[in-house]
TIFIMAR-438408 format. One record per residue (C-alpha): residue in one letter; chain; x negated, y negated, z. Coordinates in Angstrom, 3 decimals. Example, Ala and Ser with C-alpha at 12.3 -4.5 7.8 and 13.67 -1.06 7.14 Angstrom:
BEGIN
aa	ch	c1	c2	c3
A	A	-12.300	4.500	7.800;
S	A	-13.670	1.060	7.140;
This chain:
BEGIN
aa	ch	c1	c2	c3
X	A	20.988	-25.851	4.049;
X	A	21.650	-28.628	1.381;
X	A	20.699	-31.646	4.034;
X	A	17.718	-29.480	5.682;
X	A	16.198	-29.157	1.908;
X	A	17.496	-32.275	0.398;
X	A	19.055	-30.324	-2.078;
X	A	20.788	-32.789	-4.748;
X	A	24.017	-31.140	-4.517;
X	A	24.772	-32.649	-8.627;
X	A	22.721	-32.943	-10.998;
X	A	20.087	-29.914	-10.198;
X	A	16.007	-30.319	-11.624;
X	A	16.684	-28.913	-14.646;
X	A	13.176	-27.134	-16.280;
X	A	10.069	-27.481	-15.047;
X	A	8.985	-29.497	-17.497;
X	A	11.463	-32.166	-15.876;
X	A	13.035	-32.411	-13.153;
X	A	16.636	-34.056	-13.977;
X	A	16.907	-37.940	-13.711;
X	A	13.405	-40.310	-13.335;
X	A	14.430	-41.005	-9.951;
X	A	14.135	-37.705	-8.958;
X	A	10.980	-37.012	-11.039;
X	A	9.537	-40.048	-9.027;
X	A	10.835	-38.450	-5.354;
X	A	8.812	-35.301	-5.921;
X	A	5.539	-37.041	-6.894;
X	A	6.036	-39.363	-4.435;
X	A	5.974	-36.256	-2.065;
X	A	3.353	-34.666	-3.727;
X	A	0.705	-37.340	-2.695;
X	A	2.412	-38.122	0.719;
X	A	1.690	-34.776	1.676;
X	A	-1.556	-34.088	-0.247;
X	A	0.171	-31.222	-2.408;
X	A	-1.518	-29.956	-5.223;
X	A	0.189	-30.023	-8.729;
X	A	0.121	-25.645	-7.979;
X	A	1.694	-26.178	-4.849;
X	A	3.936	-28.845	-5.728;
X	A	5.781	-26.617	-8.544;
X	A	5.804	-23.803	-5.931;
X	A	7.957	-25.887	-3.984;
X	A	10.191	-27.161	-6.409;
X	A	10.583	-23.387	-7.511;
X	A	11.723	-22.143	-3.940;
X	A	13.763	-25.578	-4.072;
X	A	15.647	-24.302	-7.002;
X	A	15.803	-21.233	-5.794;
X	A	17.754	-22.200	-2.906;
X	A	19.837	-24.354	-5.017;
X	A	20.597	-21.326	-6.747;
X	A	21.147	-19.542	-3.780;
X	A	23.835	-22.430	-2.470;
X	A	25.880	-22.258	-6.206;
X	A	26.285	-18.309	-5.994;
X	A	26.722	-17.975	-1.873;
X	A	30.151	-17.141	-1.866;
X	A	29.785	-14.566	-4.839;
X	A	27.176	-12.254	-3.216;
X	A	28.057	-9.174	-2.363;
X	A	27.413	-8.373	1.407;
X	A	27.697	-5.194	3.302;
X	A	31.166	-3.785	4.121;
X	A	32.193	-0.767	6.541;
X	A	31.892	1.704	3.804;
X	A	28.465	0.835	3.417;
X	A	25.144	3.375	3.781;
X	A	21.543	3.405	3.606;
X	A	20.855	7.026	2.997;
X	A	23.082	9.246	1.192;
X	A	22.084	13.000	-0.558;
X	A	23.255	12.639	-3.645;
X	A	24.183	10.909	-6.593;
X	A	25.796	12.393	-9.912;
X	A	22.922	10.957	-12.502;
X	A	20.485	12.587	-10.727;
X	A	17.776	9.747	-12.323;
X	A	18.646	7.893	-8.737;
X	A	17.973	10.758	-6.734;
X	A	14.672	11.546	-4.864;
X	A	13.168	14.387	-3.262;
X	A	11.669	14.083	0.097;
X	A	9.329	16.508	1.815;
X	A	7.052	15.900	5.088;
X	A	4.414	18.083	6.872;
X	A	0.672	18.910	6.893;
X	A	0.257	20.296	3.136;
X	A	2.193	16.264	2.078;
X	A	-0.272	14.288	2.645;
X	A	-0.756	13.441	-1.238;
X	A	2.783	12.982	-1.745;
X	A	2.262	10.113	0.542;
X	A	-1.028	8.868	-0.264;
X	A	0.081	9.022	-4.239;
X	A	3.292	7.136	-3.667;
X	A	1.296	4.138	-2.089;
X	A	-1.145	4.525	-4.631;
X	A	1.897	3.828	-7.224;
X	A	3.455	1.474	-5.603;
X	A	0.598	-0.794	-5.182;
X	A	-0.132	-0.528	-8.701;
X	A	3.634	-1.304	-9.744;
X	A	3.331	-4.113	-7.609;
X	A	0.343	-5.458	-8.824;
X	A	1.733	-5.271	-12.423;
X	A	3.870	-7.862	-11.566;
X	A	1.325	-10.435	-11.043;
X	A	1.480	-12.833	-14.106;
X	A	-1.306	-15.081	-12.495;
X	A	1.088	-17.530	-11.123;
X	A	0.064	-18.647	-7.151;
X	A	3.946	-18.335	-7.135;
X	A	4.506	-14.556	-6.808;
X	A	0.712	-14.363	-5.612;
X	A	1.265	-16.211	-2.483;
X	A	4.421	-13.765	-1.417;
X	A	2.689	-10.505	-2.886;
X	A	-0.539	-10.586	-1.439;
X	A	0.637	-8.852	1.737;
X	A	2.408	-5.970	0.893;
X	A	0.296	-5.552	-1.738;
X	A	-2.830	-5.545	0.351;
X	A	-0.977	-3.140	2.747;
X	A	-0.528	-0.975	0.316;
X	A	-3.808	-0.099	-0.723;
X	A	-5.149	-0.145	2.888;
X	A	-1.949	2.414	4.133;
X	A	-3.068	4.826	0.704;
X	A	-6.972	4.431	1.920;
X	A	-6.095	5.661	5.166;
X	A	-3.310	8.387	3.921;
X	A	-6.354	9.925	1.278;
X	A	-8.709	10.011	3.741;
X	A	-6.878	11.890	6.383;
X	A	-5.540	14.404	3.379;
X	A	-9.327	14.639	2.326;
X	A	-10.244	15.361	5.916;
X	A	-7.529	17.936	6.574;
X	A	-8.607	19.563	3.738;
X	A	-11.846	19.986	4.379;
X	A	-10.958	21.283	8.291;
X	A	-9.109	23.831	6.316;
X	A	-11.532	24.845	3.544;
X	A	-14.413	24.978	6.642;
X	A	-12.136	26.440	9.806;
X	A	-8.911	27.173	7.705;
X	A	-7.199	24.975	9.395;
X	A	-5.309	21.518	8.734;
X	A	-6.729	18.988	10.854;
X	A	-6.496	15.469	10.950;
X	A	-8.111	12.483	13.270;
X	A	-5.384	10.160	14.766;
X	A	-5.992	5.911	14.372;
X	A	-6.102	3.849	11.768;
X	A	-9.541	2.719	11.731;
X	A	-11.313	3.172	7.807;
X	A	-13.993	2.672	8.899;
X	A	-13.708	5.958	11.599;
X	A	-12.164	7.858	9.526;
X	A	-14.321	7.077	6.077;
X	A	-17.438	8.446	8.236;
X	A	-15.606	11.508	9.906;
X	A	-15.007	12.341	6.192;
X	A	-18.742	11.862	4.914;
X	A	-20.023	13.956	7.646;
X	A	-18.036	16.388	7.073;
X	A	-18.859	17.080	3.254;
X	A	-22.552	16.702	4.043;
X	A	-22.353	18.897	6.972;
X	A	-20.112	21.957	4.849;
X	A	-22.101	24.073	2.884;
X	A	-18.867	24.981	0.603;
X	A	-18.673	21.794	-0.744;
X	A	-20.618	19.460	-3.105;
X	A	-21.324	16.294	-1.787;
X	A	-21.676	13.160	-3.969;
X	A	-24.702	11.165	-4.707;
X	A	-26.080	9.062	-1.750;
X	A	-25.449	5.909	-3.818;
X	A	-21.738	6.068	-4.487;
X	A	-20.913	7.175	-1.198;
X	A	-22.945	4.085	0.101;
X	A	-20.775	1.798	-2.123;
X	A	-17.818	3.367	-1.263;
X	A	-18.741	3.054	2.535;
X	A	-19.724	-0.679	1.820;
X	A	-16.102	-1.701	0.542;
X	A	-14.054	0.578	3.223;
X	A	-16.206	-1.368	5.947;
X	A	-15.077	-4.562	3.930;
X	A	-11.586	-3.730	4.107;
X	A	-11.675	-2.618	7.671;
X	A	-13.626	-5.427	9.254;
X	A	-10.345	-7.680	6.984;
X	A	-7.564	-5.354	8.391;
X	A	-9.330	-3.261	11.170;
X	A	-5.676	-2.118	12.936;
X	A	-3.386	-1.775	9.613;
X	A	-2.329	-4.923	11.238;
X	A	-3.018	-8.213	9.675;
X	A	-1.030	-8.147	6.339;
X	A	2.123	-6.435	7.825;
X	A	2.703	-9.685	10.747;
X	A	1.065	-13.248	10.657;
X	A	-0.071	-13.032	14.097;
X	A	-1.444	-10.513	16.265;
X	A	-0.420	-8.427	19.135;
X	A	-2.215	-11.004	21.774;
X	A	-0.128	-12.592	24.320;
X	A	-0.932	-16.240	22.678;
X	A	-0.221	-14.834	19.149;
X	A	-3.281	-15.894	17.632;
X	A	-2.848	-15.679	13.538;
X	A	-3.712	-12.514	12.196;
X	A	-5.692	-13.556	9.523;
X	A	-9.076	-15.117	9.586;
X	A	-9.224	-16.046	5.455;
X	A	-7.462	-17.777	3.798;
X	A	-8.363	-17.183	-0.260;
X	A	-8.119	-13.997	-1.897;
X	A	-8.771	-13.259	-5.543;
X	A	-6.433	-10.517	-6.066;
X	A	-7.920	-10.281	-9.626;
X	A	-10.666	-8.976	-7.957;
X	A	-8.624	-7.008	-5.311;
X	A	-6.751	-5.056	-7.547;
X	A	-10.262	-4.330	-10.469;
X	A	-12.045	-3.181	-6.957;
X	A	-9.453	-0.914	-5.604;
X	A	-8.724	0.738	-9.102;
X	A	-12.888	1.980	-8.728;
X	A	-11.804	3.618	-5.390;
X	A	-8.558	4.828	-6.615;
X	A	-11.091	6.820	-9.207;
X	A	-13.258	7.676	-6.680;
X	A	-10.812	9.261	-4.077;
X	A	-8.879	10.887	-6.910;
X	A	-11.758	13.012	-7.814;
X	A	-12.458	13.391	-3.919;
X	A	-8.935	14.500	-3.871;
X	A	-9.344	16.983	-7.369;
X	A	-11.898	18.685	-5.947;
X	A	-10.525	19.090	-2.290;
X	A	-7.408	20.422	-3.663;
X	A	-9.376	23.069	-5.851;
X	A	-11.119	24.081	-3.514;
X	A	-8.390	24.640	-1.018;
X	A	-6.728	26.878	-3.761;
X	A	-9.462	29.000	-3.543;
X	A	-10.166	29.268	-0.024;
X	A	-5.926	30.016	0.090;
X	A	-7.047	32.969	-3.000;
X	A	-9.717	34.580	-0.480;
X	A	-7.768	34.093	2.437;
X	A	-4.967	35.841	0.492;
X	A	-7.390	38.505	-0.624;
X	A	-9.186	39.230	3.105;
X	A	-5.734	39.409	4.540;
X	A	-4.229	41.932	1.583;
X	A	-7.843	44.350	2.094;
X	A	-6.870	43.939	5.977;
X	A	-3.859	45.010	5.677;
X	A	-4.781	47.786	3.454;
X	A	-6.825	48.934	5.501;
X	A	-4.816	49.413	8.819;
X	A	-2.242	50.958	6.558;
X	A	-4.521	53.668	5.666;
X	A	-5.931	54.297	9.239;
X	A	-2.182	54.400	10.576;
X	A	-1.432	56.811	7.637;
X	A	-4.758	58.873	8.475;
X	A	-3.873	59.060	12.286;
């Protein structure tokens, strides 16, 4: 690793504000302007470079797996490191939420460095686009059960698909209040953004595609994550309230489901009684 990285193997860069001896100051300048590097891009290499030179000093002390290793286990005694798990049709939000949070975790650790920028961008854009698609398919099973009291979901990942099935269906139900023309138009215009950037769930998960030549999976290559992460906080207020009001309303389509099925009930118990 040393020789593949040049790696000075004594002597180390010191800070960042100098990088050991002259000579060495000189060497990375020197292949700063061979290369065409930019004074950003430059540091970000001498940062992975020290990094690895980290990496090299404390290689033998790492711990690595043994045979009495495991992934998943029930339990631990301070229950602050435990989690609950739960999946089926009434978990969507669980799921949707936990994105949510984790994408904004995430994005808290952005300090405006290109440095953790450059690595974060893609599972931080993932994120966001895997809790777009998990609140829309809650909000749409909602609605299927609030309309035909039952939990139904499309299949796909497509936003753009699935953004629409969901506007049609809250203009089309009666039950529901719809919201003004405008915002849905703005939200349709950034989940057609998004989608026509990541149409498949795809692009920032691999850096090439499914094709049998592998073509790269992204067609940009600059992204103001400032921006990213101000935008998608609007939509996380937007499908929030979406997701409110879904819920509420669900509770009380459960109530009068509850009550229809308790005067039902009622009722065939008097006939039998009758008869």
């Amino acid at each position: 690793m040393c020789d593949r990285w040049h790696i000075p193997k004594q002597g180390g860069f010191g800070s960042l504000g100098g990088f050991g001896r002259q000579h060495e100051r000189l060497s990375w300048v020197s292949l700063g302007f061979k290369f065409g590097l930019s004074a950003d891009k430059l540091i970000a290499l001498v940062r992975t470079v020290v990094l690895l030179n980290q990496y090299v000093a404390m290689n033998d002390e790492l711990p690595l797996p043994d045979v009495n290793d495991k992934l998943f286990k029930d339990f631990n005694k301070d229950f602050r490191h435990n989690a609950i798990v739960s999946s089926g049709i009434k978990k969507f939000f669980l799921f949707s939420e936990g994105y949510k949070t984790a994408a904004i975790k995430l994005s808290e650790q952005l300090d405006g460095s290109a440095f953790y920028a450059n690595y974060l961008v893609y599972p931080l854009i993932f994120l966001n686009r895997h809790f777009l698609e998990l609140r829309l398919k809650e909000l749409i099973s909602g609605v299927n059960f609030i309309v035909n009291h039952e939990y139904e979901f499309p299949n796909g990942h497509n936003l753009n698909s699935l953004w629409n099935t969901y506007r049609a269906k809250i203009s089309e139900a009666g039950e529901i209040e719809t919201p003004d023309k405008k915002i849905l138009d703005n939200i349709g215009r950034l989940i057609n953004e998004f989608n026509f950037i990541d149409p498949k769930s795809f692009s920032f998960r691999y850096p090439v595609d499914t094709a049998q030549d592998r073509k790269p999976s992204l067609k940009i290559t600059n992204i103001d994550l400032y921006n990213f992460v101000s935008t998608m906080k609007k939509l996380y207020n937007f499908f929030d309230w979406q997701s409110d009001y879904i819920f509420r309303m669900i509770d009380l389509t459960e109530e009068f489901i509850d009550i229809l099925r308790s005067e039902y009930e009622s009722e065939m118990q008097s006939y039998y009684d009758y008869y």
